[in-house]
C-alpha positions as CSV (number, residue, x, y, z in Angstrom):
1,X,0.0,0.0,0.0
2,X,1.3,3.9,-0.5
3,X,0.5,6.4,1.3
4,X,0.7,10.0,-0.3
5,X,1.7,12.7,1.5
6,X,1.7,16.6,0.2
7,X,3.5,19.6,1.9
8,X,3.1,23.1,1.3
9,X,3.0,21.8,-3.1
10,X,3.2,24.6,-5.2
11,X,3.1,24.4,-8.9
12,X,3.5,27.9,-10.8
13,X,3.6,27.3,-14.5
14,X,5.5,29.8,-16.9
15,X,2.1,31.5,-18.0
16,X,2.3,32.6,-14.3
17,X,-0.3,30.4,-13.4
18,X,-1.2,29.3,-10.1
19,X,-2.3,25.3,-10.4
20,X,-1.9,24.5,-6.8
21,X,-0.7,26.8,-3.9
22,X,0.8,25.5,-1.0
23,X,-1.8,22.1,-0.6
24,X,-1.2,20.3,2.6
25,X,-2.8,16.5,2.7
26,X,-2.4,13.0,3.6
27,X,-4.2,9.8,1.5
28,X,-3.8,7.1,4.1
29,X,-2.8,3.6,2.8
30,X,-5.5,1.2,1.4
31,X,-8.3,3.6,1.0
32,X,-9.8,4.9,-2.5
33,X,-9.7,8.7,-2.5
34,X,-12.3,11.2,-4.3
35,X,-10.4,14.3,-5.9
36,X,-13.2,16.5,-6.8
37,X,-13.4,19.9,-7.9
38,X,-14.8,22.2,-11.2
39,X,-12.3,22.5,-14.5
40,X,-9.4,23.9,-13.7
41,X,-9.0,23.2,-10.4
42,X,-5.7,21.7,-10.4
43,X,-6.6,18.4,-10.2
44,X,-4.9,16.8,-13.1
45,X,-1.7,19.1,-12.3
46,X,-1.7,17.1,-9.3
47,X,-1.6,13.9,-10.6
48,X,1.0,14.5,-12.9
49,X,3.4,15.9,-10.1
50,X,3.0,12.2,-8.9
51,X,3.8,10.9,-12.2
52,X,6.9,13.4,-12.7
53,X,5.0,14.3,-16.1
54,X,5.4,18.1,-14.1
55,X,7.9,19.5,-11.0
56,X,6.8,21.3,-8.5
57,X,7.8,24.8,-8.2
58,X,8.1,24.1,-4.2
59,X,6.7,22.0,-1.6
60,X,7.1,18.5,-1.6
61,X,5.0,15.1,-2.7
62,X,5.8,11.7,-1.3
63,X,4.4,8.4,-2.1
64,X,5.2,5.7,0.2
65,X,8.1,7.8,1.7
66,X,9.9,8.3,-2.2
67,X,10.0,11.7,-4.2
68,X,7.7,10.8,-7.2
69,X,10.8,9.4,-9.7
70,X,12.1,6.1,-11.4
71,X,11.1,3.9,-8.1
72,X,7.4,4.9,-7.7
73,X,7.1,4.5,-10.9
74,X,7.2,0.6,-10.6
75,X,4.6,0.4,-8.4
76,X,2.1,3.6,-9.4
77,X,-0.2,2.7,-12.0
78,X,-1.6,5.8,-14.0
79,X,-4.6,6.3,-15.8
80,X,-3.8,9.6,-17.6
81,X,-7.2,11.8,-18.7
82,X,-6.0,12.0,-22.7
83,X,-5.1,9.2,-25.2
84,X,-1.6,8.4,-24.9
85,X,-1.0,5.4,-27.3
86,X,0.4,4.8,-30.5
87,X,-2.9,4.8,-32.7
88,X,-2.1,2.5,-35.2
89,X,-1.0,-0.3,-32.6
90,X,-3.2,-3.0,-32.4
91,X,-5.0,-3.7,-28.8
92,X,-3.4,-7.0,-28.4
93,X,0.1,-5.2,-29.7
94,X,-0.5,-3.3,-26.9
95,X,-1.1,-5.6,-24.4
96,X,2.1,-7.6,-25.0
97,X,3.4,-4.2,-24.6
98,X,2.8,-3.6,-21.0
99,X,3.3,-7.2,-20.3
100,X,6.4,-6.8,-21.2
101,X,7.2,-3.5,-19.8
102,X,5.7,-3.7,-16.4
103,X,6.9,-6.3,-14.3
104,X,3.5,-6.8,-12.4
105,X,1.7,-6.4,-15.2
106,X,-1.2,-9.8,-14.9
107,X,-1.8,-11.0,-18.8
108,X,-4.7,-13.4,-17.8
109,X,-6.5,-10.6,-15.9
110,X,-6.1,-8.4,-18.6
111,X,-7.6,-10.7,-21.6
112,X,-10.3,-11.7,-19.0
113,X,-11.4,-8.3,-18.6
114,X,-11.3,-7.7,-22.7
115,X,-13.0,-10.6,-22.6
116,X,-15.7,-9.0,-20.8
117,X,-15.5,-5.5,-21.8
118,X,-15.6,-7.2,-25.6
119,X,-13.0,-5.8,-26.8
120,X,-11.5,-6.7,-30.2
121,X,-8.1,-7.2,-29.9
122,X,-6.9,-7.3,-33.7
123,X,-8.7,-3.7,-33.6
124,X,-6.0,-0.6,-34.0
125,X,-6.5,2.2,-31.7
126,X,-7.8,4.6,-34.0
127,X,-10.3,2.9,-35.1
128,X,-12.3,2.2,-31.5
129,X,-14.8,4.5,-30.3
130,X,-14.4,6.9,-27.5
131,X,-15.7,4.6,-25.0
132,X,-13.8,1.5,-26.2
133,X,-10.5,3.4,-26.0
134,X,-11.4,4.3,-22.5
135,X,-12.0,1.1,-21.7
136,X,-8.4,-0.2,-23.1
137,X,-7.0,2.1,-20.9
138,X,-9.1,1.1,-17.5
139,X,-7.6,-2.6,-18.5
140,X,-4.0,-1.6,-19.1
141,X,-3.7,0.5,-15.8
142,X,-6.2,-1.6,-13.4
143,X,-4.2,-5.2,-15.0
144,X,-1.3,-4.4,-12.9
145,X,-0.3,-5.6,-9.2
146,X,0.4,-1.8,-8.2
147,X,0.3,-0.4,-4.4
148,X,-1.0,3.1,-6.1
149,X,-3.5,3.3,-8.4
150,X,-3.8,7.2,-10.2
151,X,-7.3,7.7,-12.1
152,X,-7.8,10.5,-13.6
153,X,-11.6,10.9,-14.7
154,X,-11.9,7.1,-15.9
155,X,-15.7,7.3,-16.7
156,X,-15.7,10.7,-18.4
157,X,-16.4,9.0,-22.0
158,X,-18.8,6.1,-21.5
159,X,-22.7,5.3,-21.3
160,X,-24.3,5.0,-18.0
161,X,-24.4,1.4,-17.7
162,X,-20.6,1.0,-18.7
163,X,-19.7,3.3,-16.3
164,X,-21.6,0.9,-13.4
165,X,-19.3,-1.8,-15.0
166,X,-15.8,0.3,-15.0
167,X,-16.5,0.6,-11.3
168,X,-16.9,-2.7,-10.9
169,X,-13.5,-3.7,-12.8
170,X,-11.9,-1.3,-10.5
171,X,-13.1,-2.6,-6.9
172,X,-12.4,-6.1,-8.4
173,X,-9.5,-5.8,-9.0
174,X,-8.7,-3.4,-6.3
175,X,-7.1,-5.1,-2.9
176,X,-7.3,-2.8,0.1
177,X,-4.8,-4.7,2.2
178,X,-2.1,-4.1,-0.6
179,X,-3.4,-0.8,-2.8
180,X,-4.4,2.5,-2.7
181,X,-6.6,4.3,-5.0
182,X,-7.0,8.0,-5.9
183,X,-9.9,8.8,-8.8
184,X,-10.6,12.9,-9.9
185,X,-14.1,12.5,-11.6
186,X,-16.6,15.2,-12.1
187,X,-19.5,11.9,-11.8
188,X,-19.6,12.4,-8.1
189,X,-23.1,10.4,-8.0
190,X,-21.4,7.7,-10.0
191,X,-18.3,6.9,-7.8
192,X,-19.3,8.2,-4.5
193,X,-20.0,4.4,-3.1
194,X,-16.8,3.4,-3.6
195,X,-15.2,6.3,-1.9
196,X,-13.6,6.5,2.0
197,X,-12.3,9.6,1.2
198,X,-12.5,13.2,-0.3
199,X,-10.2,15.9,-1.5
200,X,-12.1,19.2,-3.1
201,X,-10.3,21.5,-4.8
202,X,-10.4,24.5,-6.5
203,X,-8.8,27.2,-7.9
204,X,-5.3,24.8,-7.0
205,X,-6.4,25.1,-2.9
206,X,-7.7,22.6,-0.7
207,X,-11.4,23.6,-0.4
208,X,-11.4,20.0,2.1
209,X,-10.2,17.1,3.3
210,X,-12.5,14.1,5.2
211,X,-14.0,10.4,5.1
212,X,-16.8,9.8,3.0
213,X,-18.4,8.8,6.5
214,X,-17.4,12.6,8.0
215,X,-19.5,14.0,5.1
216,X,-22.7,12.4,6.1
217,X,-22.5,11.9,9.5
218,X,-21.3,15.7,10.5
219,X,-23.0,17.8,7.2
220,X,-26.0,15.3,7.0
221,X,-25.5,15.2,3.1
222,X,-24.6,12.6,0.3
223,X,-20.9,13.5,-1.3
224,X,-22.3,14.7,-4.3
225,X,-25.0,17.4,-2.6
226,X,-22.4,18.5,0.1
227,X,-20.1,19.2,-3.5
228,X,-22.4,21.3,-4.5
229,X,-23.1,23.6,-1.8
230,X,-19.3,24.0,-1.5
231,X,-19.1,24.6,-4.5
232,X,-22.2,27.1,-5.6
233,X,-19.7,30.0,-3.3
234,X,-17.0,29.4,-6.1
C-alpha cells in the first residue's frame, strides 16, 4: 500500500499560473480517494506531479516515503485523462506491450477483462470508439499488481451502464490490504459508493479534506450534494 503525503506543493507554471498553492494532505494507505473539484481546479496538475509528467515549483510530494521518480514508478499505476498510445497499434500489440514493460503487469487478468468488456483485440487504436479506448485504458492501468493506483476521470467517455461496469473492474481488482486508489471525476453520483475519502479542490487550494463517513455523518448530506453547496460560493 502507499501512502501520499503533500506539503506546502506549489506548482506555478510559466504563463504565471497558479495550479496549486501551498496544498497540505495526507491519503492514508489502502483507502480509494475522491479528488473532486470544477475545470481547472488543479486536479490533473496534481496527478502529474506524482507521475513526474510536471515539477513542482516548491513544496514536496511523497508516495510511500519516495520523491515521485524512477522507483514509484514501478509500483504507481496511471490512468492519464488524454489518449496516450500509439494509434495504429493493435490492442493485443498493446497488451504484449505492457506485459512486457511492467513487471506486475497480470496477462490473464487483462484478456479476462477484454473478454468481458468485448473488446476486439486485432482492432487498432484509431479505429475504436471513445468509450472502447477508454476502456483499453481502464484494462491496461487496473491489470497491474500496483500499491497506487492514479485515475484521472476514468468514466468521463462512457454510457451509464458501462460506467456501473468500470466501477466494478476497479473494486475487483482493487485489494485494500495491498493498494491505494485516488480517482478525480466530475461523476460524483457515479463513484461516490466506492469512496472513503475526499479531497475538493479549487482554484489549486484545498477547499477539504474528510471520510466519506465525515461527510454524512457531520453535514448530513450525500458526497455529491455537500459538493455542490461548496461549491455554488465558487
Amino acid at each position: 500500500m502507499s501512502k501520499i503525503v503533500c506539503k506546502d506543493l506549489t506548482k506555478i507554471y510559466s504563463s504565471h499560473k497558479v495550479a496549486l498553492d501551498h496544498i497540505n494532505f495526507t491519503c492514508e494507505n489502502g483507502r480509494i480517494v475522491g479528488l473532486l473539484g470544477p475545470n481547472g481546479s488543479g486536479k490533473t496538475t496534481l496527478m502529474k506531479l506524482m507521475q513526474t509528467l510536471l515539477m513542482p515549483t516548491s513544496g514536496s510530494i511523497e508516495i510511500d516515503g519516495l520523491e515521485p521518480g524512477v522507483e514509484t514508478k514501478a509500483f504507481v499505476s496511471y490512468l492519464p485523462d488524454v489518449e496516450c498510445y500509439d494509434p495504429k497499434m493493435k490492442v493485443r500489440d498493446l497488451v504484449n506491450f505492457y506485459d512486457d514493460f511492467y513487471m506486475d503487469f497480470d496477462l490473464d487478468r487483462a484478456l479476462e477483462m477484454m473478454s468481458e468488456l468485448h473488446i476486439d483485440q486485432d482492432m487498432r487504436m484509431q479505429a475504436l470508439s471513445k468509450g472502447n479506448k477508454e476502456k483499453v485504458a481502464l484494462i491496461l492501468c487496473m491489470a497491474r499488481n500496483a500499491k497506487l493506483y492514479i485515475l484521472d476521470e476514468p468514466i468521463g467517455g462512457v454510457d451509464p451502464a458501462t460506467r456501473d461496469y468500470i466501477l466494478h473492474t476497479i473494486l475487483s481488482n482493487f485489494d485494500t490490504e495491498k493498494s491505494s486508489l485516488l480517482i478525480s471525476t466530475h461523476l460524483i453520483t457515479d463513484v461516490e459508493s466506492i469512496l472513503d475519502d475526499v479531497i475538493m479542490i479549487n482554484e489549486g487550494k484545498i477547499v477539504t479534506a474528510e471520510s466519506v463517513d465525515a461527510i454524512r455523518e457531520g453535514h448530513g448530506q450525500s458526497v455529491n450534494e455537500y459538493f455542490k453547496e461548496v461549491f455554488k460560493c465558487y
